[in-house]
C-alpha atoms as one frame of an Amber mdcrd trajectory, in Angstrom:
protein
   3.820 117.748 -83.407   3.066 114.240 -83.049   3.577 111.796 -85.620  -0.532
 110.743 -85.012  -2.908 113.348 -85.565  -5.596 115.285 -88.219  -3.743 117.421
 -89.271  -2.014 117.946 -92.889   1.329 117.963 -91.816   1.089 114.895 -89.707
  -0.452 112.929 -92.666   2.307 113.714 -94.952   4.507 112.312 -92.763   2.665
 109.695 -92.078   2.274 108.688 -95.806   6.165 109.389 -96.238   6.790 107.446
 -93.253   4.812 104.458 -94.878   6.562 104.532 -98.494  10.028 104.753 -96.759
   8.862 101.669 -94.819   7.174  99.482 -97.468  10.891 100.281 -99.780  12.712
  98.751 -96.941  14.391 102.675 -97.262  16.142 103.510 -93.684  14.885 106.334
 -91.906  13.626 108.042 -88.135  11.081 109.970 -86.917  12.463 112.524 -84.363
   9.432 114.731 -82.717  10.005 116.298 -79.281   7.644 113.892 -77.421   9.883
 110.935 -76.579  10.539 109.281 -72.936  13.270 111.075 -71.572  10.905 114.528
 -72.462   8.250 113.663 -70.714   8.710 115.650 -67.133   9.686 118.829 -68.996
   6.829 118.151 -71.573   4.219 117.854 -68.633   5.749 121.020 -67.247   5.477
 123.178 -70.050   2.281 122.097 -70.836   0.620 122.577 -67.521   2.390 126.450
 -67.361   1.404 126.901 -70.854  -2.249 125.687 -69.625  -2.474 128.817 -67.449
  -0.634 131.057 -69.603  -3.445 130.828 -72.782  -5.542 131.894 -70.037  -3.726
 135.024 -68.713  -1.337 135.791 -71.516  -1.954 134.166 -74.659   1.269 135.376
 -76.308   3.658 133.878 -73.651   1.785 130.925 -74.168   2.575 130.753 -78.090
   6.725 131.819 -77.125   6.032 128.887 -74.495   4.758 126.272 -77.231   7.763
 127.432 -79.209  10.489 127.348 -77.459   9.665 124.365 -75.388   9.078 122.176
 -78.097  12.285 123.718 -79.798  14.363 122.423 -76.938  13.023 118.563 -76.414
  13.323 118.742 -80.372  17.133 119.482 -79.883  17.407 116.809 -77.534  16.257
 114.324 -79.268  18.001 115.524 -82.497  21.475 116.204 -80.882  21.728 112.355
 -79.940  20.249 110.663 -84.043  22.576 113.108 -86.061  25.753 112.357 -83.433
  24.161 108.445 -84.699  23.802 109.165 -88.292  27.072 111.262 -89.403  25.416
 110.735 -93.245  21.840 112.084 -93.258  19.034 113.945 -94.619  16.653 115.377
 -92.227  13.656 116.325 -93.728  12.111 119.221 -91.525   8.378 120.350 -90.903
   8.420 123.985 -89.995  11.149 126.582 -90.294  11.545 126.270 -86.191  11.868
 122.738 -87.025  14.536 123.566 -89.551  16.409 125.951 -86.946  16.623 123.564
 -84.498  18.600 121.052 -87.271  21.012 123.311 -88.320  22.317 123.583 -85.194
  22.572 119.975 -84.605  24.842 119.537 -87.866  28.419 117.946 -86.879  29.355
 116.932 -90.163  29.175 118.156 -94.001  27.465 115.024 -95.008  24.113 116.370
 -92.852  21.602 118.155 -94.719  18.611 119.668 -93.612  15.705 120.194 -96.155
  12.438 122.086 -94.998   8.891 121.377 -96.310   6.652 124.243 -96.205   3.656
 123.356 -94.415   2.540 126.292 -93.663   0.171 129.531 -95.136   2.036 132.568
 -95.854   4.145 132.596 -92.506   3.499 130.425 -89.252   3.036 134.242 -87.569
   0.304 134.286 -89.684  -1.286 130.748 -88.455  -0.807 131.641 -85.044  -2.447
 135.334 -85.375  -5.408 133.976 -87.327  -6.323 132.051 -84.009  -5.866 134.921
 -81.963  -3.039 134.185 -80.030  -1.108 136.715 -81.104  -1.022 140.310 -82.597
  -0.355 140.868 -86.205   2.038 143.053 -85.298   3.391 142.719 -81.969   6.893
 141.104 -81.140   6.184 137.312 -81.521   4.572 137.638 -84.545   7.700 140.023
 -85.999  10.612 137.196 -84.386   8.603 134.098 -86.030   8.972 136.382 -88.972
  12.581 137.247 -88.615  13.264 133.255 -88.130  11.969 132.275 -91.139  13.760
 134.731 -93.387  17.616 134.331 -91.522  16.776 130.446 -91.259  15.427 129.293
 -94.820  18.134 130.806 -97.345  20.797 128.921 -94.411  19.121 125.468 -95.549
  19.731 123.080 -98.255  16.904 122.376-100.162  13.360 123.708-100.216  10.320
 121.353-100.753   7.147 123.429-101.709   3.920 121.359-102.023   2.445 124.198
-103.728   3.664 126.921-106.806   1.348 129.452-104.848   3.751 128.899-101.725
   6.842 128.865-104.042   5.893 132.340-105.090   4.587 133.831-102.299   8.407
 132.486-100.186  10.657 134.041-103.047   8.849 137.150-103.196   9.213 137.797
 -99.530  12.517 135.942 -99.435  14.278 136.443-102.354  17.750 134.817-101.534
  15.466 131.210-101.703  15.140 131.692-105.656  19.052 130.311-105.567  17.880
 127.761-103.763  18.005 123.932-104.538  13.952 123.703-104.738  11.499 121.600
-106.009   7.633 121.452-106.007   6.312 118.078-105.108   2.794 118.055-103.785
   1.225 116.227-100.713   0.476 112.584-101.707  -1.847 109.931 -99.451  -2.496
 106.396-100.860  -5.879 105.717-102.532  -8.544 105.664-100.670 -10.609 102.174
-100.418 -14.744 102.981-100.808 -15.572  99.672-100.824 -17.008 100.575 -96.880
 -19.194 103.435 -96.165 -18.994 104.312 -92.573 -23.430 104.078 -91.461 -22.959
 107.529 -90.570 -22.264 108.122 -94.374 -24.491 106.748 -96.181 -26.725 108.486
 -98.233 -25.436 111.700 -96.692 -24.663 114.639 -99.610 -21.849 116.543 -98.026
 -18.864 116.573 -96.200 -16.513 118.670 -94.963 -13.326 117.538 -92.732 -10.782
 120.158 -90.450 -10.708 122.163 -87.328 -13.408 124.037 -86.135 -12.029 127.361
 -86.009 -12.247 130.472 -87.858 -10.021 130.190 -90.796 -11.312 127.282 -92.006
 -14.763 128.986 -92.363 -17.368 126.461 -91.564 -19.541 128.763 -90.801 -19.942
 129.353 -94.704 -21.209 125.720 -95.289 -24.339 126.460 -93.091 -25.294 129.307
 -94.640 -25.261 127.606 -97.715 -26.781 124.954 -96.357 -29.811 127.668 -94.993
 -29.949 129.039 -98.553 -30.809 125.622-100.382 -33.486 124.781 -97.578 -35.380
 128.861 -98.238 -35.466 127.195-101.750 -36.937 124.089-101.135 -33.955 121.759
-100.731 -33.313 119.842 -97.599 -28.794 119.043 -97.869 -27.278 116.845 -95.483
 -23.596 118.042 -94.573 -21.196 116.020 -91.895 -18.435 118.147 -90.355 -15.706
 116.002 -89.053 -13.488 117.425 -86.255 -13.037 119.522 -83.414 -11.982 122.551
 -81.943 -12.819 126.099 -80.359 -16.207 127.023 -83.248 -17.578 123.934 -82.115
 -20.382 125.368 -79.880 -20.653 128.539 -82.153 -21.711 126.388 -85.342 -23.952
 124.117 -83.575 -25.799 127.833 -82.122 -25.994 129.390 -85.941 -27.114 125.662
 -87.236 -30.074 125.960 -84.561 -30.543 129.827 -85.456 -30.365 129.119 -89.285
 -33.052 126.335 -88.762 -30.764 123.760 -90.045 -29.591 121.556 -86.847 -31.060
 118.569 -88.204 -28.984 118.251 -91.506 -25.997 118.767 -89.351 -23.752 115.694
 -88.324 -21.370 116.992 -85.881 -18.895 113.749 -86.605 -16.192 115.424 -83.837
 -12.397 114.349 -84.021 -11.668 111.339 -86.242  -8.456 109.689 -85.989  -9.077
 108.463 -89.422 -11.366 111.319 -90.438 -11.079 110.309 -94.561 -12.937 107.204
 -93.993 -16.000 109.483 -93.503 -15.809 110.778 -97.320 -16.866 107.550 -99.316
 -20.690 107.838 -98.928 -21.205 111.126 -99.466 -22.145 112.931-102.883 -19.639
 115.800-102.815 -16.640 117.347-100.859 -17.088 121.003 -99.263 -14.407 123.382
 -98.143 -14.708 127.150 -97.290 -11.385 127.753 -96.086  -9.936 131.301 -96.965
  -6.567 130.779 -97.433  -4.826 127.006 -98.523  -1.299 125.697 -99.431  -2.281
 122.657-100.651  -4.747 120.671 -98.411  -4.604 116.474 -97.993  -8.112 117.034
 -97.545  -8.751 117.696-100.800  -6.189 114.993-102.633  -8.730 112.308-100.362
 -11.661 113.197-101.750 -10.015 112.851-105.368  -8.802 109.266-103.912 -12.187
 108.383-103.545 -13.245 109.978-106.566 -15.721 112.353-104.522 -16.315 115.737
-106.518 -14.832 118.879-104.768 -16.435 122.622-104.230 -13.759 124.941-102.567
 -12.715 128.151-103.204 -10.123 129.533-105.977  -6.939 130.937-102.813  -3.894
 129.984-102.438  -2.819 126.555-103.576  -6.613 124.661-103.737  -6.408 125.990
-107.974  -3.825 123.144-108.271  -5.448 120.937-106.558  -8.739 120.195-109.223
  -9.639 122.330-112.446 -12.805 124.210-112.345 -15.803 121.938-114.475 -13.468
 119.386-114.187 -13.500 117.353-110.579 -15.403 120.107-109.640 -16.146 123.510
-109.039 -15.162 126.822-107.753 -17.202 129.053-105.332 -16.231 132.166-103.936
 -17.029 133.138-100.411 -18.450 136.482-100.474 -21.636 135.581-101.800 -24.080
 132.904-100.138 -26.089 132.850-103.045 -24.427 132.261-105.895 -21.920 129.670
-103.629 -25.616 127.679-103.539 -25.959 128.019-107.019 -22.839 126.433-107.651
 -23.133 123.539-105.450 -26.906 122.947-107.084 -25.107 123.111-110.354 -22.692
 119.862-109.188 -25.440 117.900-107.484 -28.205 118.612-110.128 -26.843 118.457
-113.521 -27.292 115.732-115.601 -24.534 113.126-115.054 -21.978 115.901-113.412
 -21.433 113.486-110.152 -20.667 110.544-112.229 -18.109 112.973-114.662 -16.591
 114.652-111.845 -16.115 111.975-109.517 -14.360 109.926-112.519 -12.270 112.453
-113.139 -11.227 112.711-109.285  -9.856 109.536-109.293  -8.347 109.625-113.114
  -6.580 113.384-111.292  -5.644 111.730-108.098  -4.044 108.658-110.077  -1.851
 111.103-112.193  -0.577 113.938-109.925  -1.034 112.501-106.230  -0.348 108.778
-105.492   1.505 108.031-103.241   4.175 105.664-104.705   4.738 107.975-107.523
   5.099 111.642-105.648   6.405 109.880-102.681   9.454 108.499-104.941   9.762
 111.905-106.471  10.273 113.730-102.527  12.682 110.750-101.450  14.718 111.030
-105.159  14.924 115.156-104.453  15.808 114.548-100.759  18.802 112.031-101.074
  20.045 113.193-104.338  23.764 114.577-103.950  24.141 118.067-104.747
């Protein structure tokens, strides 16, 4: 990916990329979109253009392997540079493409895991690919011959640390450490317009696993009992047009606020009364750690990693997907209850402060990355 973008990954290293630089620390960014890349970039995108539309699986083997190449490129040419280095890798592909590039036995490469269960997994969730067919089983087959090859593991989450060693058990000898995704606080001094007085919010891709479709249901469910909610979505992607359709079938299209792609989507949170999220399945979101940075109360669900994240009563509450209902329920109990906004959002920031600010975690990842071992 590129260094600018919504997504989680590209926030943690932009917040890394930001303590390394305010310590003075020496470091570079290598990505496979540099100057020298840009014909074969243009190429492979354009091919991979047609190929979503005629073969969706070439088109993920496309993404991969392209990007894996301009990645070794670029990689080749700063570790030749650097014959003493860490490099701190996003994705097991990422990871692969490093540990070829070593030259020397002062190079380490370190992975980061970003992703849910398996990047097959990511990529079949969307569709692209069958859960069982032959890109899903080689993206699969990388990640267990590449990670126990590495030299350090960084898991942002204990649910990811367990779910990696049980499917890869060689990785429980490895040099690990669980350090979670950090941001800096958020300022709230200045509520976007489109914020204010607004009572939910929900930031991520449109698409189906991270379940928006839940939040307007609910959303339907408080209005059949007299309760008009406001809820902003922020971001785009391929549910776009499907969600705005149910939000004019479910009667609710005028409490929606379709906010579309934010470069700096967190600076819609401040503003609004509580954080949503219906994803099914979480490492750790950033999402999440911003709302606690602007001490915003959070409702997600109970999977993977989000039970680290906040305790339940605490900076907020659980709701399980599977029942409309008693999700409502929940979120009336937040917003209704005497004095629970003003608890829970206190606590946000006083949990946010502790476990996930920046200059604190961010020394911890650089401490476990340079350390000598």
């Amino acid at each position: 990916m590129r260094l600018q973008g919504t997504t989680g990954l590209q926030t943690h290293m932009r917040e890394f990329e930001s303590f390394l630089k305010e310590r003075g620390l020496p470091f570079e960014v290598a990505t496979p979109f540099y100057a020298a890349a840009s014909p074969l970039l243009y190429l492979a995108v354009a091919l991979r253009s047609v190929l979503e539309v005629v073969w969706k699986p070439a088109a993920v083997w496309l993404y991969r392997a392209g990007h894996a190449f301009l990645l070794w490129m670029r990689l080749r040419h700063l570790m030749a540079r650097h014959p003493q280095c860490v490099v701190y890798a996003q994705c097991p592909l990422s990871a692969s493409v490093a540990m070829r590039c070593i030259r020397t036995p002062d190079q380490t490469v370190t992975l980061v895991v970003h992703f849910n269960l398996s990047q097959a997994d990511e990529w079949i969730d969307k569709g692209a690919i069958a859960a069982d067919g032959p890109i899903a089983r080689n993206i699969r087959r990388l990640e267990r011959r590449v990670l126990p090859s590495l030299h350090g593991m960084v898991y942002v989450s204990r649910f990811m640390q367990r779910e990696l060693t049980q499917r890869i058990p060689e990785l429980t000898a490895m040099r690990s450490a669980v350090i979670p995704n950090f941001v800096k606080a958020l300022k709230t001094d200045t509520v976007l317009d489109s914020s204010k007085g607004r009572d939910l919010v929900s930031i991520g891709t449109l698409e189906p696993r991270k379940n928006q479709q839940f939040l307007l249901q609910v959303l339907a469910q408080a209005k059949a009992r007299g309760r008009l909610l406001s809820l902003t979505l922020v971001g785009d992607g391929p549910d776009r047009a499907s969600l705005e359709e149910l939000a004019a079938k479910l009667g609710i299209t005028e409490q929606v606020f379709f906010a579309g792609f934010s470069a700096g989507a967190r600076a819609h949170i401040p503003g609004h009364k509580v954080y949503v999220h219906a994803a099914r399945m979480e490492n750790l979101p950033l999402v999440l750690i911003e709302a606690l940075s602007a001490g915003v109360p959070v409702v997600a669900a109970p999977v993977g990693g989000i039970v680290e994240v906040f305790d339940d009563g605490v900076e907020g509450r659980f709701w399980a997907l599977d029942d409309v209902g008693v999700a409502c329920d929940v979120l009336m109990d937040v917003l209704d209850r005497d004095g629970a906004l003003t608890q829970m959002g206190q606590a946000a920031s006083l949990r946010f402060k502790s476990v996930f600010e920046s200059t604190v975690v961010g020394q911890r990842l650089h401490d476990f990355l340079t350390a000598r071992h």
